[in-house]
N, C-alpha and C positions, 0 to 999 in steps of 0.2 A: 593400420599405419598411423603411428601417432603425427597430432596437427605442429606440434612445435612444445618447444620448453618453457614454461614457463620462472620469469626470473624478474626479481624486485631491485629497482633502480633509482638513483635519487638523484633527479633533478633541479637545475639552478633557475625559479622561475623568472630572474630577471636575463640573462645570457643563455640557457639553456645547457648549460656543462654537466656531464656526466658522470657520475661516482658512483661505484660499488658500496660506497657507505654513506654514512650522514656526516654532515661536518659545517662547523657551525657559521664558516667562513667560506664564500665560494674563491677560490684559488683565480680563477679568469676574472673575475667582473671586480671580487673585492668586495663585495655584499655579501651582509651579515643575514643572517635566519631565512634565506633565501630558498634550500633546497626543501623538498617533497616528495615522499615515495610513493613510487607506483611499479607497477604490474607490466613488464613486458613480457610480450610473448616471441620467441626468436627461431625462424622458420628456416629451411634453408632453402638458399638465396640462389642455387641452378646456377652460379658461374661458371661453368664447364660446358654448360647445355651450346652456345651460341656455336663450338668449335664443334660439336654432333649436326651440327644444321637444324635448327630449329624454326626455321622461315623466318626468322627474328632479321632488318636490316642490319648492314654492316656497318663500322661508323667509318666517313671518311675526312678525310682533311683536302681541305681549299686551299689554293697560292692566293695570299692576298691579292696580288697584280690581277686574277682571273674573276674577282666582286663586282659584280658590275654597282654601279652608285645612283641605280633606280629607285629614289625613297617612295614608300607607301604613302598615297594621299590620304593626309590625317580623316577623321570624323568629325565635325563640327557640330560643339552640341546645343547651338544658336545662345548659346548662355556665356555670356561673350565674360564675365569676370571668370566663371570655371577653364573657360577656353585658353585666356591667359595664364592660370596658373598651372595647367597643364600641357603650357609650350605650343598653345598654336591649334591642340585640339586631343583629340583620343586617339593613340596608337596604334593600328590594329598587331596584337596578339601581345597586348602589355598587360600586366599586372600591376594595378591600384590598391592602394590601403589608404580607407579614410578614417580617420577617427575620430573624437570627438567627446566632449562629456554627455550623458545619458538625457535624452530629450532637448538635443542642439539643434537636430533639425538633420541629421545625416542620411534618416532615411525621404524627409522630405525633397531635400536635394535630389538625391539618387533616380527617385522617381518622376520628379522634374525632367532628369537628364530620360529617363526611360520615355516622356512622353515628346518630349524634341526629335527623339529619334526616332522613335517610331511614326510620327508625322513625314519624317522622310523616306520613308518604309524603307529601314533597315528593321532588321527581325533583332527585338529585343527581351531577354527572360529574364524575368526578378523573383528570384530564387529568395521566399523566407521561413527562416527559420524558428522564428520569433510572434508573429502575426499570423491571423488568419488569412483566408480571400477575402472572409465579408470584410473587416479589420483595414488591408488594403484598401477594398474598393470605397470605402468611406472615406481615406484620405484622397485618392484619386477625385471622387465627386467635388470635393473641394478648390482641385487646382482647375477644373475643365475636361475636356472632352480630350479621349486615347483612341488611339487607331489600333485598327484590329490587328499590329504586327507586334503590340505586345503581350506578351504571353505569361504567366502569373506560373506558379509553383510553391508549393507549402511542404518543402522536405529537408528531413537533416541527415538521412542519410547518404555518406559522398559514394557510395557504389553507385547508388538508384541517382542522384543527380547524373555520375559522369554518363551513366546512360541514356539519360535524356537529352544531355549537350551534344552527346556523338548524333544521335539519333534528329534534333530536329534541327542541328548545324547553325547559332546565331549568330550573329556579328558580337553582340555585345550582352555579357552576364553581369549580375549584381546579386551577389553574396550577401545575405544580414540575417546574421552576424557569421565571421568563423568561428567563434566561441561555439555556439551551437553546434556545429559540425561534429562530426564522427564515423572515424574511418571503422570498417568493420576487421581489418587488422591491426588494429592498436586497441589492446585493452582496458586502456586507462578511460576513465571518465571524460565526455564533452568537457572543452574547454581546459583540458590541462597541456601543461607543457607540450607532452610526447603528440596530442592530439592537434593543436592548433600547426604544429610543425609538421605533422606527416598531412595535414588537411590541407597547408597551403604547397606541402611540393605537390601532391596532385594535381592541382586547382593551375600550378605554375606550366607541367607540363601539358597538361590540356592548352593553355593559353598561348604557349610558344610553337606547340604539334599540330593546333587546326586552326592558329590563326586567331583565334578568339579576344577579342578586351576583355576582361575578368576584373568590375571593381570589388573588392573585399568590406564589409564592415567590420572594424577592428572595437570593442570597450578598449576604455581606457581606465587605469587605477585612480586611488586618490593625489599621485603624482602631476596625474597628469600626461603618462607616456601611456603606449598600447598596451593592452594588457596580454602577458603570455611572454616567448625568450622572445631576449633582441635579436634573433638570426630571426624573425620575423622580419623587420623591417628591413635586414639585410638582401632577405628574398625578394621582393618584389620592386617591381623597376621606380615607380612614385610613392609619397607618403605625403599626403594630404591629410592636415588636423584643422577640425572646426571649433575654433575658439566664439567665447564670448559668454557673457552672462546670459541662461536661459529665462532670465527673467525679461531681460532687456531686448527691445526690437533688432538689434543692428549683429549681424554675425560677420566673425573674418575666419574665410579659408586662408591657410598657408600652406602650402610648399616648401615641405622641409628637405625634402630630398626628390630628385627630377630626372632621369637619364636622358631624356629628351627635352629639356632644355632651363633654365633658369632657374637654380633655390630662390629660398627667401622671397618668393612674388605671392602677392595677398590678392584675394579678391574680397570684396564688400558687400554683404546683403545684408535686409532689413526684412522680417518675421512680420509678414502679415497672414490675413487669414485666408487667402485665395495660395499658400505658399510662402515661397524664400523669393525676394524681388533684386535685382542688380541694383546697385548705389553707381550710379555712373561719375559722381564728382565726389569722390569722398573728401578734400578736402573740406568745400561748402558745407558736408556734413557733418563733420566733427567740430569746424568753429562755429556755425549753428546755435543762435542762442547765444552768445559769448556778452557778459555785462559789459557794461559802455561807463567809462571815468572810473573803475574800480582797479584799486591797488592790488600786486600780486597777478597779473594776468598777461600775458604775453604771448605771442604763435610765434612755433618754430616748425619750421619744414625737415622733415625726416623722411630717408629712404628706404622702402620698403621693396626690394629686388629691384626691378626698374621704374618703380612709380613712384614720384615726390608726393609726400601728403605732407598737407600743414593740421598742425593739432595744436589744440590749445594747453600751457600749463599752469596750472592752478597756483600757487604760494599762501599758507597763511602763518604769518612770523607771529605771536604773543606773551607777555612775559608770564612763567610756569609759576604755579601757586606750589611748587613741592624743589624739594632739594636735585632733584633729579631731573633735567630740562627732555621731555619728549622728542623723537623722530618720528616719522613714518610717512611712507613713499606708498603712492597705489598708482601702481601703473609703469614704475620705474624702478632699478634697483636701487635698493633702501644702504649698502655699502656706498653706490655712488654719491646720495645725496649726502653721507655725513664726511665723503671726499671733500666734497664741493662748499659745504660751508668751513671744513678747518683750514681751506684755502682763501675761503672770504673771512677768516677770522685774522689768519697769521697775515697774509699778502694787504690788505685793505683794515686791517683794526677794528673791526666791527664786534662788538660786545654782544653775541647772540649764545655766548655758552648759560644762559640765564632765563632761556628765551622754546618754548615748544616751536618748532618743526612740524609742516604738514605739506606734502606735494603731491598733487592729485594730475594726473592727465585726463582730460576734460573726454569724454568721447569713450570710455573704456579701450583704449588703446595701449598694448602692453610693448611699449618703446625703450629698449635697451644701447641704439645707437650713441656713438660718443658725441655725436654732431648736436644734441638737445643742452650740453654741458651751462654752454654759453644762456640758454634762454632760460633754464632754471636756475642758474647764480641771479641774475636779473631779475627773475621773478620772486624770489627770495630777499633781493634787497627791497625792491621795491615795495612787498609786503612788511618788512622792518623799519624803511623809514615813510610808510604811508604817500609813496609820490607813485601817483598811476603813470604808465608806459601808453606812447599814443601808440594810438588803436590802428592804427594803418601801417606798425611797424613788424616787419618780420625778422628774427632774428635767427641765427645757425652757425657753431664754433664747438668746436671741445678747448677742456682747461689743462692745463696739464697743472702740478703741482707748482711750480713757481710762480703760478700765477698769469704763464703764457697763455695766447689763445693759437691755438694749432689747428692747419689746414686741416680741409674736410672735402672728399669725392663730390663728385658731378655739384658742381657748386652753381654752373649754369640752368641747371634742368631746375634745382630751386630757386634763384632767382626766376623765373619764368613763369613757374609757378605761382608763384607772389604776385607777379603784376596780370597773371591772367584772372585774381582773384581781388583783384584792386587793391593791393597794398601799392605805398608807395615809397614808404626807405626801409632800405634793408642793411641790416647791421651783423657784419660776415669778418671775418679774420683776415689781415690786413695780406697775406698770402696768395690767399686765393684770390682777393679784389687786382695785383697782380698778375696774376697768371690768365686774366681775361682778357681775350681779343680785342680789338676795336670794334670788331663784327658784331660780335655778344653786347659789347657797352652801347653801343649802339641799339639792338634791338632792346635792351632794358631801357629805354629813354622814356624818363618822365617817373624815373624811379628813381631816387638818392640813395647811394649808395655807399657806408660808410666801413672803413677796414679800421679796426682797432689790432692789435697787437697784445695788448694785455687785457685782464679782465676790470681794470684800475681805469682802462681808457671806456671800455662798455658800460662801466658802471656811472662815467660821470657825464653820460649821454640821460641821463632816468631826470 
């Protein structure tokens, strides 16, 4: 009896789309030299078999009105910044993808999380692909002592895994990597396309059928996104990325996508050698160190899903030794900054087409909010005309082009912010100083509180 057909197929590795040929353009996604051939093998698929009675369940459908609204009590992985970006804790029977660049610390995390939980004896397996046991248990010696509920595995193949998870029944798996994976029906090499996709529907239906947490380690390209199709991230219910220079102590988890509960919520750690550590004030963190009388330097508070953090930014304005006057932004987008000064050039007169460009966000923090608008014109002027900003000033406005300063969300949680951190004037857009209660003005007492309207008003505060 033959096992199946074999037949050559070209897939799109950023979307995953399918074609009988090569083509240079993928049709869904719109990227270029995207597709790669490989080897399927096409079996057949028994759709008939279910109406023969094959013991197989039958699928039924529920009346909404008849769900009862009994929610599963989360898993708490005592890691109280992971806990928030993952809405409150671990879901049981959810599928996680973390990703991250190569030596972030994704598998130290993970482990971390394995060893919280297994101190609460939940039965935890970390399944690697990548690492030996000895390998593992070298980083494990380094964070402390694991209880004997966790249980270690060194396999890549997904038969012999799903047998294991059926067989010793865990609360909680950890995948590293699916790259490594490989189903023994898909012919194609570890880590391709057809493999990472047929290796997370398994890994999906295992996690939804017994109930299981399933977190994933995902590479990432030189982009920056997961590596393999985007119906990756489409599959799995979270998508957590570890950013941060692997040079530097300090990491941010985000939360780019959450079924259970809030995008865009960061958590904060700092690389030590015992592990990943929680930063519990990451503001204090990031203005840490901040010069004292120097020009170009200014805190603005930005929000980051529901948590205000204040960061420092940097300005250095000097006149350019070439015909051609420098920009460049690290930390923020590099369009917005050459926004923001052709509006301090045309609105305010300022002679800086003559002049290099440098904006640095102090802390490695990569801040794309409109709300930072206002603090980087300010600290641009200020490095221009050499006059420092007091030090106790917190600033938060976007600019629009004419030069307006335009309201900004939860404007109280950053004033609050500010003064639990001892500033004490804050320079906000004259809207939102408005639309604050007496309640709030109240609870900001001993804070001065100034509304500007244009960026003309902000600037003649410096």
């Amino acid at each position: 009896m033959a096992k199946g057909k074999k037949t050559t197929l070209f897939f799109c590795q950023n979307c995953g789309y399918e074609s009988a040929k090569w083509m240079g353009q993928c049709p869904a996604c719109k990227e270029w030299n995207t597709f790669v051939e490989e080897t399927v093998v096409s079996t057949s698929s028994g759709m008939g078999s279910l109406a023969k009675g094959d013991g197989r369940k039958r699928a039924e459908a529920h009346k909404l009105t008849d769900i009862s609204m009994n929610e599963e009590e989360k898993l708490l992985t005592h890691i109280g910044e992971l806990d928030r970006v993952l809405g409150g804790g671990i879901v049981p029977g959810s599928l996680t993808l973390v990703g991250g660049d190569p030596g972030i610390g994704k598998s130290t995390l993970l482990l971390q999380v394995c060893r919280e939980l297994s101190r609460e004896h939940h039965k935890v397996l970390y399944i690697s692909g990548e690492e030996s046991l000895k390998q593992i248990k070298i980083r494990a010696n380094r964070m402390g002592e694991f209880s004997e509920d966790l249980l270690l595995l060194c396999e890549t193949n997904l038969t012999l895994i799903e047998e294991t998870i059926r067989q010793i029944e865990p609360e909680v798996v950890i995948i590293d990597s699916i790259q490594t994976m490989y189903n023994e029906n898909v012919s194609a090499a570890p880590g391709s396309v057809s493999q990472v996709r047929e290796s997370t529907g398994v890994l999906m239906q295992l996690a939804k059928g017994m109930g299981v947490s399933i977190f994933i380690v995902g590479h990432v390209t030189k982009e920056g996104t997961v590596a393999g199709p985007r119906v990756l991230e489409h599959m799995v219910d979270t998508v957590l990325y570890f950013e941060g220079d692997r040079h530097a102590s300090y990491r941010i988890l985000r939360g780019v996508k959450n079924r259970f509960g809030s995008t865009n919520e960061i958590g904060v750690f700092e690389m030590r050698e015992n592990g990943l550590e929680e930063v519990k004030n990451p503001s204090e963190y990031m203005i840490n160190g901040r010069p004292e009388g120097a020009s170009g330097s200014v805190v603005v508070c930005s929000i980051e899903g529901t948590r205000p953090i204040l960061i420092e930014i940097q300005a250095l304005v000097c006149p350019t030794n070439f015909g051609f006057p420098r920009r460049q932004a690290t930390g923020t987008d590099f369009n917005r900054l050459n926004l923001l000064m052709a509006v301090l050039e045309k609105r305010l007169c300022l002679q800086m087409s003559n002049c290099d460009a440098y904006v640095n966000i102090a802390g490695g923090m990569k801040i794309t909010e409109p709300a930072i608008d206002l603090g980087i014109a300010m600290a641009v002027v200020s490095s221009f005309k050499n006059r420092p900003i007091d030090e106790k000033t917190i600033v938060f406005g976007e600019i629009g082009l004419s030069g307006e300063v335009r309201a900004v969300n939860m404007a109280e949680q950053r004033i609050m912010e500010a003064k639990k951190l001892g500033f004490t004037t804050c320079v906000m857009p004259a809207v939102c100083l408005g639309q604050l209660s007496d309640k709030k003005k109240i609870m900001a007492e001993g804070m001065e509180l100034i509304g500007v309207r244009s960026v003309q008003d902000a600037i003649d505060l410096i």
